[in-house]
N, C-alpha and C positions, 0 to 999 in steps of 0.2 A: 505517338512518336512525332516530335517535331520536325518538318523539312523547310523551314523558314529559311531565308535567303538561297534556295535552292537553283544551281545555273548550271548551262553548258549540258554537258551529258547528251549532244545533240543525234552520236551516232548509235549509242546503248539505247536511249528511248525509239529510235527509229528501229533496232531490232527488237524490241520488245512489242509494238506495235504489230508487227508481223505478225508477232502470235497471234493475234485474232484473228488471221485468217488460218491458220494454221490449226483451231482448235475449230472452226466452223469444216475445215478439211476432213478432221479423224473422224469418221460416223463410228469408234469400235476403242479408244483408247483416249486417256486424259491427255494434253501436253503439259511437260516436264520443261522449265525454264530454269540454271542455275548459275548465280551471279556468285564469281568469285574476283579475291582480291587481297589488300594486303590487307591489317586494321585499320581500321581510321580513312581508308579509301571513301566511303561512301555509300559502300551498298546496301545498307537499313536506305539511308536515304534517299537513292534512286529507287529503289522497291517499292516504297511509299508515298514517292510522289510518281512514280505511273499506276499506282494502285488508283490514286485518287483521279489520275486523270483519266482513269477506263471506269468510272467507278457506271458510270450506264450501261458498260457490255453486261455486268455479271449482275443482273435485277435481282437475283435468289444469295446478294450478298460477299463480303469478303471478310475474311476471318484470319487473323494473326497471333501467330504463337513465338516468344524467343525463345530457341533450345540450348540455348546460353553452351553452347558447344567447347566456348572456351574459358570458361568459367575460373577463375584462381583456385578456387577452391574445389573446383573437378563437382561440381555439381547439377551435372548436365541435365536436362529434362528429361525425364522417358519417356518412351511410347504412351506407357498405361498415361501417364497424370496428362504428355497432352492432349491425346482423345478425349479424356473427360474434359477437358478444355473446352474443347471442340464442341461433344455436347451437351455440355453448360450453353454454350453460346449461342446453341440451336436450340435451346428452349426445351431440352430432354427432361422431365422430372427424374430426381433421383431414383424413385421408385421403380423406372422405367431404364434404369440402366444395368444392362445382364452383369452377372458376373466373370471373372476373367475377362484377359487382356483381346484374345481374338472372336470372342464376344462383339465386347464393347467396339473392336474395328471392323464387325461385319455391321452393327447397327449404325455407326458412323458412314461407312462408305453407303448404305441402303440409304441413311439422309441425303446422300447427295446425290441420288440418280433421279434423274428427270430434271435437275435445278442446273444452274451457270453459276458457278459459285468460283469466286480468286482465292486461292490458297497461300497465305504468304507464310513460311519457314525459314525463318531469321534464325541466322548464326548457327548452324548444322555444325558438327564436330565432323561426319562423315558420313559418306552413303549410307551406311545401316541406318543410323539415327532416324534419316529421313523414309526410308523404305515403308514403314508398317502407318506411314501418316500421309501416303498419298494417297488422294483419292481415287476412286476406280472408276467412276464417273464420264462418261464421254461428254462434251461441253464444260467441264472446269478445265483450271488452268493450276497448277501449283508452281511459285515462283520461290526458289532458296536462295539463300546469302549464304556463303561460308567463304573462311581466311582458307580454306583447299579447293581444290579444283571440280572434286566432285567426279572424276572420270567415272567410276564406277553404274552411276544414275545414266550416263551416257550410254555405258554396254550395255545394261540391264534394261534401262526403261524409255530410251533415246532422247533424253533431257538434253536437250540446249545449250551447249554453255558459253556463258558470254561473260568473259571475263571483263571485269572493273579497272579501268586503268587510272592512273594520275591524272590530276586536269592540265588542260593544255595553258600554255601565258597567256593568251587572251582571256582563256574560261577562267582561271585565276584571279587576273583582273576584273572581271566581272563580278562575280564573288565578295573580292572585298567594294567594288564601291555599291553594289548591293545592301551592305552593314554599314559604310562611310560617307556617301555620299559623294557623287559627283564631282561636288567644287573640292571637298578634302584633297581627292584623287591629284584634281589636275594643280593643285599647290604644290605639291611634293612629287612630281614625277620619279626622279632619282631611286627616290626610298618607297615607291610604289615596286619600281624594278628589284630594287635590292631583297623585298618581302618576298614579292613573288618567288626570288631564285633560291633564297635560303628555306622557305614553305617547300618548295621543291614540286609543285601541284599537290600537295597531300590536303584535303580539304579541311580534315579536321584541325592543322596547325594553322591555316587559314583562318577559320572559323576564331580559333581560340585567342590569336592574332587581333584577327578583328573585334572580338568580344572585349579586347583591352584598351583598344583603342577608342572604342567606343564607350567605353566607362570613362578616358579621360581624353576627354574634348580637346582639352588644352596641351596636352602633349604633341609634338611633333614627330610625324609621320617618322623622319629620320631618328629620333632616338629610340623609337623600338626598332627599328632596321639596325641600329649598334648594337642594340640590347641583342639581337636575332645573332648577328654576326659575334659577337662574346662567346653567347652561350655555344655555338656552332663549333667554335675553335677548344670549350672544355670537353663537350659529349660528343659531338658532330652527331647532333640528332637528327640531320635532314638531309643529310648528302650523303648518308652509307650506315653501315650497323644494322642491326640487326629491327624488325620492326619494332619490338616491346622499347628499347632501348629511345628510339629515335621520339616515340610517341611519351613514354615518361615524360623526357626530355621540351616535350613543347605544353604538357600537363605542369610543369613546373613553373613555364613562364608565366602562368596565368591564376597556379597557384599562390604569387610572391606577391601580385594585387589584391588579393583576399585581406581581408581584416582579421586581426588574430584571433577573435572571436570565430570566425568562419572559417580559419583555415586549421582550426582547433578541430571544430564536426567535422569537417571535411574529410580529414586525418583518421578520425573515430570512426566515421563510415566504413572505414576498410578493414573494422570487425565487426560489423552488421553481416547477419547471415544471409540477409537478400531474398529474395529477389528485389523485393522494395520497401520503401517506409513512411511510416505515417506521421505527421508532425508532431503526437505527443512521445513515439517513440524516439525520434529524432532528441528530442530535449530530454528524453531518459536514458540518453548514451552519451548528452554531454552535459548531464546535470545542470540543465538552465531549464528557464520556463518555458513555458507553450511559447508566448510572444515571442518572445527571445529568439526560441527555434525558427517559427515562421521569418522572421527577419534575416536569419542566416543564409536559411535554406532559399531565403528567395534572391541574394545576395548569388549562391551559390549558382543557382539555376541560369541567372544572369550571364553568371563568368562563363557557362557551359557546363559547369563540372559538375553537373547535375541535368535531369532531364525531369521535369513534370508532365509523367507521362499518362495518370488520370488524374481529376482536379484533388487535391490533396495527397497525393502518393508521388514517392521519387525513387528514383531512381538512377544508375550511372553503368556506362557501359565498363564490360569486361575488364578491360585492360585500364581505367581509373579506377576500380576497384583494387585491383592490383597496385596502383600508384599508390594509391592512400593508406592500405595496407602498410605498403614499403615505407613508407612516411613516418607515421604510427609507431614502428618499429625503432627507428632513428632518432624521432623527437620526444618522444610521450615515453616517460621512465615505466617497465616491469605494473608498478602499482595503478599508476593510474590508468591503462590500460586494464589493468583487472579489473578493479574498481568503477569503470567503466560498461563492461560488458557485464557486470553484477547488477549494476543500476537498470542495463538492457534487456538481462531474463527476468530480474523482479519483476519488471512492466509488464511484462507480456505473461509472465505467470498470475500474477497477482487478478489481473486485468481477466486475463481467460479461467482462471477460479470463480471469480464473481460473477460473469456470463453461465459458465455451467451453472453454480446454484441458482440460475432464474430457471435454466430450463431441464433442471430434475429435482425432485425433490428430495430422492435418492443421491447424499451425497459419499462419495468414492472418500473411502478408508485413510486421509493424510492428512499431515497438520504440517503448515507452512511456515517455516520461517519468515520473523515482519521482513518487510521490504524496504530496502535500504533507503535512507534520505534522497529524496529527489529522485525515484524510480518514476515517481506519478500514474500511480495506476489508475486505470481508468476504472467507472463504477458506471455499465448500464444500467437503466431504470426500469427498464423490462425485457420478457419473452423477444419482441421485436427487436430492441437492440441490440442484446445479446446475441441474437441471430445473424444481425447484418456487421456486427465487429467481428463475429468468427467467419462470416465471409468473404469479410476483405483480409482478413490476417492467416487463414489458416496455412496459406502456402508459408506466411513468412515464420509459420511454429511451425510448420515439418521440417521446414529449412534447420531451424536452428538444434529442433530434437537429430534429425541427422548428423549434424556439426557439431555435437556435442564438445564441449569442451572439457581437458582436463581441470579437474578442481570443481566442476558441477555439475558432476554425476546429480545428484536429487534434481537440480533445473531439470536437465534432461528428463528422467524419467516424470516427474511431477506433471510437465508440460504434455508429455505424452497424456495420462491420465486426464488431465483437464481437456484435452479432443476428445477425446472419448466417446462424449453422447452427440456429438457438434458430427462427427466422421459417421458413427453409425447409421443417424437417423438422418442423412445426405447422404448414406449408400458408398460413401467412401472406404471401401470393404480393404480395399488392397495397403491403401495412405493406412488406415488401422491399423494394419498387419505388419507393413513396414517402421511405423513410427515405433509399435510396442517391441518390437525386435530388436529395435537401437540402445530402444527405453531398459532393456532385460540384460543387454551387453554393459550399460553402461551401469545398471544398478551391482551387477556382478564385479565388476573393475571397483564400485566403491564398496562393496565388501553390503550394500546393503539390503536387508533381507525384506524391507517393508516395498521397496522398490522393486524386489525380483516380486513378489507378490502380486505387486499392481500389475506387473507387466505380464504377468501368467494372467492373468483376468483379462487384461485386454485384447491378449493374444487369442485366449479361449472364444473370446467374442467374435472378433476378428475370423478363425476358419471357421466357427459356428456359420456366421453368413454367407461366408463362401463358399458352403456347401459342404464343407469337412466336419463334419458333429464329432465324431470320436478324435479327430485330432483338436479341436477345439476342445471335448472334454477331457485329454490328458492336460494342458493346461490349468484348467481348473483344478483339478485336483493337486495341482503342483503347488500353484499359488493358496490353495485351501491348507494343502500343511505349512506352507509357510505361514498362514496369518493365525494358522492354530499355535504353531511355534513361538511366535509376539503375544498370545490372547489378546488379539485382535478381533472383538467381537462385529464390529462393523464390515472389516472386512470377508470373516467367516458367512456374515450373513448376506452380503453380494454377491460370493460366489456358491452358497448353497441355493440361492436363486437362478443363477444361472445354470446350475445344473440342476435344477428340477425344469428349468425349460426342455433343457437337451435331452435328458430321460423322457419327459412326455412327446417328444417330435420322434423321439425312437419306439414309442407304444406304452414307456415300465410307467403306467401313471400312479403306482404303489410306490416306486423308488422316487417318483417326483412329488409324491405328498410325505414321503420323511424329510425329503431336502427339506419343502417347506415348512415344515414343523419345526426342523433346526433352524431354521432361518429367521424366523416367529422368534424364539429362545434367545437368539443372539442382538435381534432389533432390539428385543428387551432391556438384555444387558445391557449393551451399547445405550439406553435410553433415547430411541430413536423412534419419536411416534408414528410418524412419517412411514417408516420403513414398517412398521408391524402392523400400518393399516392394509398396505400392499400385502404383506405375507397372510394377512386374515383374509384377502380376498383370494389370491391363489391356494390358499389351505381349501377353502372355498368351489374353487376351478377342480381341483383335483379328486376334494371328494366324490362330485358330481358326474364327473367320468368314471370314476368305480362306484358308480349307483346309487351312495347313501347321499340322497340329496334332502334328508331334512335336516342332517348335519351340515352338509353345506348350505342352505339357509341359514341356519344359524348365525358358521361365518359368516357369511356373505355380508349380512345386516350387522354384525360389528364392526366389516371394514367400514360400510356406509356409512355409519356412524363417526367413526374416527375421521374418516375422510374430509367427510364437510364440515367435522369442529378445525381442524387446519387450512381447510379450502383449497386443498387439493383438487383442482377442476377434472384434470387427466384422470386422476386416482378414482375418482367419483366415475366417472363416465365409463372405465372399467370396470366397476363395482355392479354400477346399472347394469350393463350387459352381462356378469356371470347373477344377477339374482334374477336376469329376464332368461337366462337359459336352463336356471333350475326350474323355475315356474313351470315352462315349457314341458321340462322333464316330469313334474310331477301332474301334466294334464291341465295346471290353469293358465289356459292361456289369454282371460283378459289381463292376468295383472303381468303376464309374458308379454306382452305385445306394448301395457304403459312401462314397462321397467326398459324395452329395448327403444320406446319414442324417447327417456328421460335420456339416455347412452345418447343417441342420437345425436339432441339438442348440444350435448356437452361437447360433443367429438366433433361437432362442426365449428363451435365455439374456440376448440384449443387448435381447429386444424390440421386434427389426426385423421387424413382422408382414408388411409387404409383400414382402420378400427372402423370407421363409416360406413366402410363397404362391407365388410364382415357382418357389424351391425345390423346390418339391412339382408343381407343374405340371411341370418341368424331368423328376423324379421319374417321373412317370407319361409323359412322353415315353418315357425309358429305358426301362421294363416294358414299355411295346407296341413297342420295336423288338427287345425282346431274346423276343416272344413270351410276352407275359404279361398280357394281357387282363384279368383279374379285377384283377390287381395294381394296373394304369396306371388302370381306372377307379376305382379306391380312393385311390390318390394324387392325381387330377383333383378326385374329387367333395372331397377334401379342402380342396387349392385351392383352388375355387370357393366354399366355405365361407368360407375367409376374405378373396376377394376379394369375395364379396356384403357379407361386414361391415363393409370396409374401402371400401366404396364405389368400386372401383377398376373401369376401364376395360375391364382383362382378362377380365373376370366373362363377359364376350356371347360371345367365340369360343369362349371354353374352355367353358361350357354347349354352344354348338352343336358341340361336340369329340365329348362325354359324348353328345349325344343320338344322334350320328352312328354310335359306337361301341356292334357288338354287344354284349349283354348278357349277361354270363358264365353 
């Protein structure tokens, strides 16, 4: 967040200051600091620039979330997604984050005890919002923005409030020749006076003011002071009205410097579903090039009406999301407008299709309509980049599966489907859950049944992780007649996969090797080699847990086979470990112990650390049935290394394994 030409503010920063001693005072409770104001007053801005100026008090860090409180389109933050903010930003692996919401805020608030950590909570809707995200921590400081007062944080939590006033005519003037300079200033006295009083102190009509002036050098001071005083007398946007009104209104004078090219995106922006945007996206909402785009956007950034807020991502606050919206609406005819945000779910769909198919081989049951001229989707090149564009994009595809729009019902749900494996295997258990609920409403509104399908899959997946097995497998089975309904063999055979998972976490490993047997049947049909190496290696898994394991050998070594003629790394390194666990089972345990080193090598290779630690558990099984004591507790204590790092469940028996087992 930019605080460039930042001034004045001399008695807010002097109470803000306070709080340090103030937080060195409580040996038993956080301090609660809440900045309120009108819009456009300032206080992202003063938040961030005393953040930076205390940034030595809090060594253990500071951390920023916007709860976009006042969102146009009511699309506030919640608790859950921004905890996991939070610990994303504390270096939490996913694997390591519980599930449920008061979980996740009791592991959060335990991150921050013992550390000094600044908590900043930009743009709050209202006390609850903020309640379940403060820290419990004695030595943090949590400081909020919000256009309300906040009283409630006051009775409850004894929060601070210090409200954001207008700047005064001096600090005003300071301001602008901070952007103008000096000598500007004292050439045009008159019309320095006449900005300031029509600005009214409001910093960001200031700002935007001087962002115009500053793009034309040769303008004189006094004709944006007419221009100020014009517009003043059509909207009186600075002398009274209501805030939204006043603030349009000086968004507009800055918008009329724009170049039509720029004030075109600009406009367009205000159907972007936000939170932010990426330059190629940017150019696939207003059908130009990447260059193109970037030269706009950085055009835009300039005027203000735009924020680049990490290097290639942008952004715009609230209430010019709303401007542009309103804009959009007035200038841009019905079609283009659609046409528009057609071009902006193809990107993102298009784009996040070919990301999943790097990182499953397993692909999800739909067939996409091409994507329209000038959508530009983007094509990673690998696993890696796959993973680091659904990174940076994912918030802005929940966004948009949320916001669904009428007339693209399939975007919606589609979209959902392609998070998919990007949510689960990041432990985004709950975003899963939500996305595919939107995904299942809106496949139902289009009447489509390949849609409510996916969405029962997703969903089944989705309380499958959260802990709900039987409510995850009525899903399935909902979604399983539907895609029986289509003879949809693809997707019959994903979701008879995940219910032979769900059966065997429940014990039926007979009812989970018919799923798999059907699942085998339909990879078939569907002609999906890919998929029937996997079903031959779980046909494999299953028989082996009901004892006949020279049949599962069998499978096992036809998955192996399949596997590595496709190159399936993942597929393979599972294959390894269920022909090292029948081995096991059938008493050989040297080619048990090379079939779980062959797992091993692969699973550190694709960066499946949780199959690693199993692996090696699995490992250290082997050694102590085959009489090797030192060995198995070397392979355990390994395991258990990375299921303490990995935060995972298995960590408690297999410590009580190791302690139980003598000691070499």
């Amino acid at each position: 967040m930019s605080v460039g030409g930042f001034t004045g503010r001399v008695e807010e920063l002097a109470q803000l200051h306070d709080l340090l001693a103030e937080v060195e005072r409580q040996p038993t409770a956080v301090v609660v600091s809440a900045l309120s104001g009108t819009a456009g007053v300032g206080k992202t801005a003063l938040a961030v620039h005393w953040a930076r100026q205390v940034r030595a008090e809090f060594p253990d860090g500071q951390v920023y979330v916007n709860l976009r409180g006042f969102d146009p389109g009511g699309a506030a933050v919640g608790a859950a997604e921004a905890i996991r903010r939070f610990l994303d930003a504390f270096g939490v692996p996913a694997n390591r984050v519980p599930r449920g919401l008061d979980a996740q805020a009791a592991l959060y608030r335990s991150l921050l005890a013992g550390r000094r950590v600044l908590i900043v909570l930009d743009n709050a809707r209202d006390a609850d919002q903020v309640r379940p995200l403060l820290p419990g921590a004695p030595g943090c400081l949590a400081l909020v923005t919000s256009r309300n007062r906040l009283t409630g944080l006051a009775v409850t939590e004894g929060a601070h409030l210090l409200p954001v006033d207008l700047l005064a005519p001096a600090e005003a003037r300071e301001l602008l020749a901070g952007r103008l300079g000096a000598v500007r200033m004292a050439a045009e006295p008159a019309a320095v006076d006449e900005i300031v009083v029509r600005c009214a102190g409001l910093p960001l009509a200031l700002a935007v003011v001087a962002a115009r002036a500053s793009g034309r050098p040769g303008l004189p001071l006094a004709g944006l002071a007419k221009e100020l005083r014009t517009a003043d007398r059509r909207l009186d946007p600075l002398d009274g009205g209501d805030s939204l009104t006043g603030v349009r209104s000086v968004f507009q004078w800055s918008y009329r410097l724009l170049s039509p090219a720029a004030a075109r995106l600009f406009r367009l922006l205000g159907l972007h579903p936000g939170p932010d945007t990426a330059v190629p996206a940017a150019a696939a909402l207003a059908g130009v090039t990447a260059p193109e785009a970037r030269t706009l956007l950085a055009e835009l950034t300039e005027a203000q009406l735009l924020t680049e807020h990490r290097p290639g991502r942008y952004t715009f606050h609230d209430l010019l999301r709303a401007y542009a919206a309103e804009l959009t609406a007035v200038h841009d005819s019905d079609d283009t407008r659609r046409t528009a945000v057609h071009r902006l779910l193809d990107h993102y769909l298009h784009t996040a299709y070919a990301a999943d198919a790097l990182l499953t081989r397993r692909r999800d049951p739909m067939t996409l309509a091409p994507a329209l001229p000038g959508a530009l989707p983007g094509r990673p090149t690998g696993p890696g980049e796959a993973l680091a564009w659904f990174a940076a994009e994912y918030s802005v595809l929940l966004s948009a599966v949320q916001h669904g729009q009428p007339g693209f019902e399939a975007h919606t749900w589609q979209l959902a489907t392609t998070l998919g494996t990007f949510l689960e295997r990041q432990g985004h258990w709950q975003a899963l859950a939500d996305a595919h609920t939107t995904a299942l409403e809106s496949a139902r509104r289009g009447h489509d049944k390949a849609g409510q399908a996916n969405a029962h899959r997703g969903l089944g997946l989705a309380w499958h992780r959260l802990g709900n097995v039987d409510r995850g497998r009525e899903h399935y089975l909902l979604g399983l007649a539907l895609f029986g309904e289509l003879g949809n063999d693809a997707g019959q055979a994903r979701i008879r996969q995940n219910l032979a998972i769900a059966d065997s976490a429940r014990g039926d490993h007979a009812e989970a090797l018919e799923h798999a047997r059907l699942s085998l049947d339909h990879f078939r049909a569907a002609h999906d080699r890919g998929g029937q190496a996997i079903a031959l290696n779980e046909i494999g898994w299953y028989l082996a847990k009901l004892g006949d394991h020279r049949e599962a050998l069998t499978s096992c070594r036809q998955a192996l086979a399949a596997v590595q003629e496709i190159g399936d790394l993942n597929g393979e390194a599972h294959t390894w470990d269920s022909l090292g666990y029948v081995h096991r089972l059938l008493g050989r345990f040297a080619e048990a112990v090379d079939c779980y080193e062959q797992a091993l090598r692969l699973f550190r290779k694709t960066g499946d650390r949780r199959s690693e630690a199993i692996g090696l558990a699995y490992l250290g099984d082997t050694f102590d049935a085959a009489g090797e004591p030192e060995a198995a507790r070397g392979a355990w204590t390994r395991a258990l290394a990375v299921f303490d790092e990995l935060g995972l469940p298995e960590a408690d028996p297999l410590r009580d394994r190791i302690r139980r087992s003598p000691p070499p």
